[in-house]
C-alpha positions in Angstrom: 113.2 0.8 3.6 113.3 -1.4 0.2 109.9 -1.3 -1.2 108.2 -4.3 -1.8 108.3 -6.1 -4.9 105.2 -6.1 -7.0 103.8 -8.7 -9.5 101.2 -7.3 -12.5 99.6 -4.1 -10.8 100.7 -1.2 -8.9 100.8 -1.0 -5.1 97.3 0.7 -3.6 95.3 0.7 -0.9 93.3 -2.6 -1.7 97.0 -4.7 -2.3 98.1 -3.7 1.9 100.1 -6.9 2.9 98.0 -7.6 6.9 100.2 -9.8 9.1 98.2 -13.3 9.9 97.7 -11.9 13.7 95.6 -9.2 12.4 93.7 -11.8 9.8 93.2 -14.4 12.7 92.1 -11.4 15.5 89.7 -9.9 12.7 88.3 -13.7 11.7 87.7 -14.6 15.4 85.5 -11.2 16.1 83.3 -11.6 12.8 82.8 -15.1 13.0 79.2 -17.0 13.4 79.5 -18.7 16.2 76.9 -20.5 17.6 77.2 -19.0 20.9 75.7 -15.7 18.7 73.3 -18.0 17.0 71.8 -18.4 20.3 71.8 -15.0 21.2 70.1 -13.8 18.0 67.3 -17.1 18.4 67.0 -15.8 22.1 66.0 -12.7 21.2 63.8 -13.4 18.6 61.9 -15.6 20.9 61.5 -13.0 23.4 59.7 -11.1 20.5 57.8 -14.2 19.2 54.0 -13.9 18.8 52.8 -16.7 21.0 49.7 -18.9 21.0 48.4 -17.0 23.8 48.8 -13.6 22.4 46.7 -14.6 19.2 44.0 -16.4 21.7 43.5 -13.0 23.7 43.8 -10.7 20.9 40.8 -12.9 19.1 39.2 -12.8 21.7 38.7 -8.8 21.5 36.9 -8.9 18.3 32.9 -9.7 17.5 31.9 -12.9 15.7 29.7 -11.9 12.8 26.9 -13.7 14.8 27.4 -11.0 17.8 27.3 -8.0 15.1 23.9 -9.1 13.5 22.0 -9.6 16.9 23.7 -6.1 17.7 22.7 -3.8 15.1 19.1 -6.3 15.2 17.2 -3.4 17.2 18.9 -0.4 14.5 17.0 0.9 11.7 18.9 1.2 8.4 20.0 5.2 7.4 18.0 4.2 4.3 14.9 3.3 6.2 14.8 7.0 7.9 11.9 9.3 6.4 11.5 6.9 3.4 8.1 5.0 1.9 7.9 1.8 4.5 10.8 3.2 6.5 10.0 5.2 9.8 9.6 8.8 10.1 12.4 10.7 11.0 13.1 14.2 13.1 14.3 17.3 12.0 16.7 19.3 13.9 13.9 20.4 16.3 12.9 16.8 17.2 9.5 17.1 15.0 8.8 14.7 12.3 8.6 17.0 9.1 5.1 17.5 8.2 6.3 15.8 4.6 6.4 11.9 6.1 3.3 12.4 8.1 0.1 10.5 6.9 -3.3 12.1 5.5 -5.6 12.9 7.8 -9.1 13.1 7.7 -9.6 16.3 9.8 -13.2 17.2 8.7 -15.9 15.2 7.7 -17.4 16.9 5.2 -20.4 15.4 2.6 -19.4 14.3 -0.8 -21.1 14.3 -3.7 -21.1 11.6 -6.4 -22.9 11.5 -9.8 -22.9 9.3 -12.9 -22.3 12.0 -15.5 -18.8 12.5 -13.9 -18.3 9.0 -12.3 -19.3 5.5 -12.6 -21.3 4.0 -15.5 -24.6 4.3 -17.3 -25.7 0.9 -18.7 -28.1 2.3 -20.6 -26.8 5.3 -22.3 -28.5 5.6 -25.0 -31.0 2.7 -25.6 -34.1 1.3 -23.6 -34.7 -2.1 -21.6 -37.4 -4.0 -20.8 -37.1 -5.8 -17.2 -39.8 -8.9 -17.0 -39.5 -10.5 -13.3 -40.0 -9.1 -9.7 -36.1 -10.0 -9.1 -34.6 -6.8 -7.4 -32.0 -5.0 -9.5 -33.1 -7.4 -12.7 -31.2 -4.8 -14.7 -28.2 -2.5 -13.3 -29.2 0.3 -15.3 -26.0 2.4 -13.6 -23.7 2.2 -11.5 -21.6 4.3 -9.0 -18.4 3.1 -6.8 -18.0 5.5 -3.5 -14.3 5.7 -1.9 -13.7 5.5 1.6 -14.4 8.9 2.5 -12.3 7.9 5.9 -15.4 8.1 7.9 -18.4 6.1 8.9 -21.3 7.5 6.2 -24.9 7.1 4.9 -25.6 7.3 1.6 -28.2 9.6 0.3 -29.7 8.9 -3.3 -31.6 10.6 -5.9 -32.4 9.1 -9.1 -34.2 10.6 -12.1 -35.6 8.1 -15.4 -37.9 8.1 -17.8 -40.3 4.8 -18.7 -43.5 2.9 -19.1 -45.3 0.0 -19.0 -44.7 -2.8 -21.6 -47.6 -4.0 -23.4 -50.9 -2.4 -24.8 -52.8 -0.1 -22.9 -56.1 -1.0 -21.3 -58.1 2.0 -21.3 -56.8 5.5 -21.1 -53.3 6.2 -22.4 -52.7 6.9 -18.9 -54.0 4.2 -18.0 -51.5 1.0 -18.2 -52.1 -2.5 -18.2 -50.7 -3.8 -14.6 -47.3 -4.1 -15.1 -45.8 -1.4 -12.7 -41.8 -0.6 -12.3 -39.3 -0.6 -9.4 -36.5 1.0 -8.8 -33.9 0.0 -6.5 -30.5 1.5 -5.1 -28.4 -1.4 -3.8 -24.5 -3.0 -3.0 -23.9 -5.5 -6.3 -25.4 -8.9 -5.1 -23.2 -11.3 -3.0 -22.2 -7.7 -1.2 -25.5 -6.7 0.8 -29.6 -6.7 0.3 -29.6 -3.5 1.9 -32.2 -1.0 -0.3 -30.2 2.5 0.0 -32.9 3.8 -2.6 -36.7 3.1 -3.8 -39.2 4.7 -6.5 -42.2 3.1 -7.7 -43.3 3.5 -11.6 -46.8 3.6 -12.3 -48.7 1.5 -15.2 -48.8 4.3 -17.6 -47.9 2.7 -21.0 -47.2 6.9 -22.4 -43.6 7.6 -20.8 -43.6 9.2 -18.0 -40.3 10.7 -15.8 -40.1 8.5 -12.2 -37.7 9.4 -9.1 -35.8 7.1 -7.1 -35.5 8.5 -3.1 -33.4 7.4 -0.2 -35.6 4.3 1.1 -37.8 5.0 3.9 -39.5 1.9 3.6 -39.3 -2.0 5.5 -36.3 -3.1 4.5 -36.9 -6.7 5.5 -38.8 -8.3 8.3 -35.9 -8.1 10.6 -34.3 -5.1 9.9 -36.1 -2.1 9.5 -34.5 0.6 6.7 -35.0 4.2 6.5 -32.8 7.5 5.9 -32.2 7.9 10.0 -31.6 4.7 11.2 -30.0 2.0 8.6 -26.5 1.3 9.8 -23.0 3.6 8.8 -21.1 2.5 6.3 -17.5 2.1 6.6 -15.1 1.9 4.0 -15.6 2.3 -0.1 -19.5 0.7 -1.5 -20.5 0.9 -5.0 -24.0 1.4 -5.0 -26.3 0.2 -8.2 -29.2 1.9 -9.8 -31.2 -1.0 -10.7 -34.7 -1.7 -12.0 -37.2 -4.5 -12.1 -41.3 -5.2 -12.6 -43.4 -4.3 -9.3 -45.7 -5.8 -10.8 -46.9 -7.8 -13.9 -44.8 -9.1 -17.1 -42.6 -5.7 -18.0 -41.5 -2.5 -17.6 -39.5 -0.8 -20.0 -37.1 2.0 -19.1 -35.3 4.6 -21.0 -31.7 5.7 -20.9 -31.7 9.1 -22.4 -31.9 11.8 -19.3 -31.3 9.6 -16.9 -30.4 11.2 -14.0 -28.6 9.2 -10.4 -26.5 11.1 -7.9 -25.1 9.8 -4.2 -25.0 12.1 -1.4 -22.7 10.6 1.4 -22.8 12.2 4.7 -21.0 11.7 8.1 -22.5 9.3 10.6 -22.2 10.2 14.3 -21.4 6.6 15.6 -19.6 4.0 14.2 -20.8 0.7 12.7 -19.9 -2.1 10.2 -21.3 -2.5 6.8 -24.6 -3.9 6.5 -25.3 -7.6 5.8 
């Protein structure tokens, strides 16, 4: 066989002379027709995700609405066993002693005084009280906490003083003007009298107590150390003085003495009005 002529480049694999039956057969079976465009957009509409599809698979998931009314009734992780949270149980269904509250388990007496709490007025110095107005002068004062109990207060007081003025005869002998000494709420609070101690007129100074009031406390409400009513909550309760009688009454700060006592009440009952 002659070989076949060739023109700038030596005969290879990629320079094969194909007869035009084999171009034309290979042409017609690679072709886009649009018989296989149809095919191909046939089966990509088989595989389409349709309207419908979307609609139900929507339809499977929660609005945020839903969610919020859903977890409504749930307490937050962070909420569990914290300050304003809820208490939470250990592995043995207990709340830990840790998050439970104080509790008052025994009501025991408590004992208040004004050279560890509360203040003296006087301190150092003297005053002169001139009118029958109870608790002219707050000559100390004590704040009680809520013990977490219904209580009574029991008072003691201990203070030196004597009538203002000249004397008129002895000098134990005063000149009218006698002292009182009160234990009551600040004013706007109560007019309950917790305390009482008359001073005499002795114008030489003498040392005068202040007791828990056994006395009328009005003329409605009878006072005394066994049947005023229980306190309930914290009362600060104010060593005060004023005349019992006549123009003035002076008393003296140094040695002052004013305890409170508070002891459990049986019942229950408000504060006093």
């Amino acid at each position: 066989m002659a070989a076949l002529e060739t023109v700038g480049r030596y005969p290879d694999s990629n320079s094969v002379i194909a007869s035009k039956a084999y171009a034309d057969a290979d042409n017609a079976a690679t072709a886009v027709t649009q018989a296989y465009i149809d095919q191909q957009c046939a089966i990509q509409a088989a595989n389409a995700v349709s309207q419908a599809y979307i609609t139900q698979a929507v339809a499977n998931y929660a609005t945020a609405s839903q969610l919020t009314a859903s977890t409504a009734p749930f307490v937050p992780n962070s909420m569990l066993g914290a300050a304003n949270g809820v208490a939470a149980t250990n592995s043995s269904g207990i709340v830990p002693s840790a998050q439970l509250p104080t509790l008052v388990t025994n009501r025991l007496a408590k004992s208040y005084d004004i050279a560890t709490s509360g203040t003296n007025f006087l301190g150092g110095d003297s005053f002169t009280v001139t009118t029958t107005t109870l608790g002219e002068y707050i000559i100390a004062s004590l704040p009680i906490a809520d013990p977490g109990y219904p209580w009574y207060p029991r008072v003691f007081a201990y203070i030196s003083g004597q009538a203002a003025g000249a004397s008129s005869g002895s000098r134990f002998i005063g000149n009218g003007n006698f002292g009182l000494l009160t234990v009551m709420p600040p004013a706007g609070i109560s007019t309950k009298i917790y305390g009482a101690g008359v001073c005499t007129s002795d114008t030489v100074t003498n040392w005068y107590q202040c007791l828990p009031y056994g006395g009328a406390q009005n003329t409605s409400i009878p006072m005394t150390p066994l049947n005023q009513p229980p306190i309930i909550g914290p009362l600060t309760l104010n060593l005060g003085a004023c005349c019992w009688s006549g123009s003035g009454y002076t008393f003296n700060g140094p040695g002052l003495v004013y305890h409170v006592t508070i002891v459990p009440a049986l019942g229950t009952g408000a504060l006093p009005s």
